[in-house]
ROVO-323234 format. One line per field, with one value per atom (N, C-alpha, C): atom name; residue number from 1; z, y, x. Coordinates in steps of 0.05 Angstrom, whole numbers. Layout:
% residues N
at <- [CA:...]
i <- [NUM:...]
c3 <- [Z:...]
c2 <- [Y:...]
c1 <- [X:...]
***
This chain:
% residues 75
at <- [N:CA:C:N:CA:C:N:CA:C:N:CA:C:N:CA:C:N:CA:C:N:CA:C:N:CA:C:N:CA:C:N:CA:C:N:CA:C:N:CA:C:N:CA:C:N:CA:C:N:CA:C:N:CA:C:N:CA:C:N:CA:C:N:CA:C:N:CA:C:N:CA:C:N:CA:C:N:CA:C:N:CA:C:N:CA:C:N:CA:C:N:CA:C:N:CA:C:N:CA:C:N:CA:C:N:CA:C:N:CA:C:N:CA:C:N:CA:C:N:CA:C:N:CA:C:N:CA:C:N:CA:C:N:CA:C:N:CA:C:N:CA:C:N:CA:C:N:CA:C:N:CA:C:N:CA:C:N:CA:C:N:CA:C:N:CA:C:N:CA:C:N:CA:C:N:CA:C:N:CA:C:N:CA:C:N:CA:C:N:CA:C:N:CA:C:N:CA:C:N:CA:C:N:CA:C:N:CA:C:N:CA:C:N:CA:C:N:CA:C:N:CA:C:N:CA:C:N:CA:C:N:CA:C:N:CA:C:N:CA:C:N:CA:C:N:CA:C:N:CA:C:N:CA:C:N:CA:C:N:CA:C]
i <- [1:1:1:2:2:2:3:3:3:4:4:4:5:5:5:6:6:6:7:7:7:8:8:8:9:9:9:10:10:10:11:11:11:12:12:12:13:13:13:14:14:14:15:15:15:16:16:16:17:17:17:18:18:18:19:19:19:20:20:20:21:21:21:22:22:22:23:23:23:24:24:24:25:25:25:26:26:26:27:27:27:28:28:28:29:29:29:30:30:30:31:31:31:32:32:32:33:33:33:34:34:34:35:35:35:36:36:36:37:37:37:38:38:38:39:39:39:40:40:40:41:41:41:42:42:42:43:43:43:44:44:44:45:45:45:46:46:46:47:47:47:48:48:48:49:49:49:50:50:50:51:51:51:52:52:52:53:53:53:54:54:54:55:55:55:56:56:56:57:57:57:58:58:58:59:59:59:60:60:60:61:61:61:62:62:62:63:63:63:64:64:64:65:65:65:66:66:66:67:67:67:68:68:68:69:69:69:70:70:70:71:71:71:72:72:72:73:73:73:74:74:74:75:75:75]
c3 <- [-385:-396:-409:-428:-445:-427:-423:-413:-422:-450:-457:-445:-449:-445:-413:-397:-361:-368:-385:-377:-387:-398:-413:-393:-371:-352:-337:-328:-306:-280:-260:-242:-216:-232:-213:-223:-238:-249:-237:-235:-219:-189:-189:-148:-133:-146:-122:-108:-88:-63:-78:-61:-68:-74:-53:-45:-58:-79:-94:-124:-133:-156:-158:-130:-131:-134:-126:-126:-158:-163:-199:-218:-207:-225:-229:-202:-203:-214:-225:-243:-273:-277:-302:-300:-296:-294:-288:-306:-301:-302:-319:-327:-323:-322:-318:-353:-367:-394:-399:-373:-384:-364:-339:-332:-362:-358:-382:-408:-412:-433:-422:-393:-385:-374:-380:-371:-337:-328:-304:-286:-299:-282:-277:-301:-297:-281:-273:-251:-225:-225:-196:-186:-205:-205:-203:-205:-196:-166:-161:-124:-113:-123:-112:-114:-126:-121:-93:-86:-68:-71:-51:-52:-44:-23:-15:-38:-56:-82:-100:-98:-123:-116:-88:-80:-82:-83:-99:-124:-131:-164:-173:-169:-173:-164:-142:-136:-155:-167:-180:-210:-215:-237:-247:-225:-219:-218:-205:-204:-230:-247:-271:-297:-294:-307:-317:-314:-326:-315:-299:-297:-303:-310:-333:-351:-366:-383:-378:-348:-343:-336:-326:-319:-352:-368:-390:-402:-400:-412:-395:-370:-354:-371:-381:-388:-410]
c2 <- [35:56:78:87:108:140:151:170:189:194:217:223:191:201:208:193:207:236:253:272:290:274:285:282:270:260:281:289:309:309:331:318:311:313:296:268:267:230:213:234:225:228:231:222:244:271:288:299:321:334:350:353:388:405:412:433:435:411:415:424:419:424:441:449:485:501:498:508:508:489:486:498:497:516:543:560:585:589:564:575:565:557:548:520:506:476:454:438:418:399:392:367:367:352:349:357:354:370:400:415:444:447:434:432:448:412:417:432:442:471:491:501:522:532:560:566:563:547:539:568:592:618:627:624:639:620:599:592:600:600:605:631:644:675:676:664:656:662:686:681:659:645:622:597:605:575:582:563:550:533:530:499:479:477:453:441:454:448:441:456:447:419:414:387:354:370:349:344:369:366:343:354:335:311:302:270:264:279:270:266:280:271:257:247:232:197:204:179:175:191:187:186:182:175:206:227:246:266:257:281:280:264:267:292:291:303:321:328:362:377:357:371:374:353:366:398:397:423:443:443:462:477:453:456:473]
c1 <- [1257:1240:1256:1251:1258:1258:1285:1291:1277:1271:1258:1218:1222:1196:1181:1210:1201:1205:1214:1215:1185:1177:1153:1120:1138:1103:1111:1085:1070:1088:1091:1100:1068:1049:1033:1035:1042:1034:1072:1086:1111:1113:1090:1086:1100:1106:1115:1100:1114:1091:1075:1052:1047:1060:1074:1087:1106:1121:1137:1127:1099:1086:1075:1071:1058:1077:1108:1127:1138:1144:1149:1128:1097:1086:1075:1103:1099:1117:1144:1158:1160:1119:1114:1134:1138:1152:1124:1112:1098:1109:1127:1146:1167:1189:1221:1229:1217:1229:1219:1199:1206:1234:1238:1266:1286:1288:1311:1313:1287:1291:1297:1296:1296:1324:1334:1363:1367:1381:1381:1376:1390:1396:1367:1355:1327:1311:1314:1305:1306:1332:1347:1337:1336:1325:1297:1284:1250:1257:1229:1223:1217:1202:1203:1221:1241:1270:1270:1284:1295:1306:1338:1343:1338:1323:1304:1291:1273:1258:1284:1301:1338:1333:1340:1348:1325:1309:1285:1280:1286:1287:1310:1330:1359:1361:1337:1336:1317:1294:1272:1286:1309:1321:1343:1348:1371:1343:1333:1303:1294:1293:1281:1306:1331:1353:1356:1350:1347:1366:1390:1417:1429:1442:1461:1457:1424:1424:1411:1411:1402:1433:1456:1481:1501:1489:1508:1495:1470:1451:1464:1476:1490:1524:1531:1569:1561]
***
């Protein structure tokens, strides 16, 4: 399957928790590509990050072939 386009599905249609999608869309994040548009800092800086949610995200993108090209968007 085409990398770009996992990043383009919902994260309800990618089977995560609630609690992770309620969490991503207090920081406006529906998809794994507003992810990767977004400056990682201004995330981190969201009240609601956490690393618990970091650490799901990074398996959900690592699951969807998609870290590579969220850690080069970091360098």
């Amino acid at each position: 399957m085409n990398n770009s386009s996992n990043s383009l599905k919902s994260l309800l249609e990618l089977g995560v928790s609630d609690d992770f999608r309620q969490c991503a869309a207090t920081m406006n994040i529906h998809c794994l590509q507003d992810v990767l548009d977004q400056d990682l800092s201004e995330i981190k800086a969201h009240p609601a990050f956490n690393y618990i949610w970091y650490t799901d995200l990074l398996s959900l993108l690592k699951k969807e072939g998609l870290l590579d090209e969220f850690q080069d968007r970091l360098l």
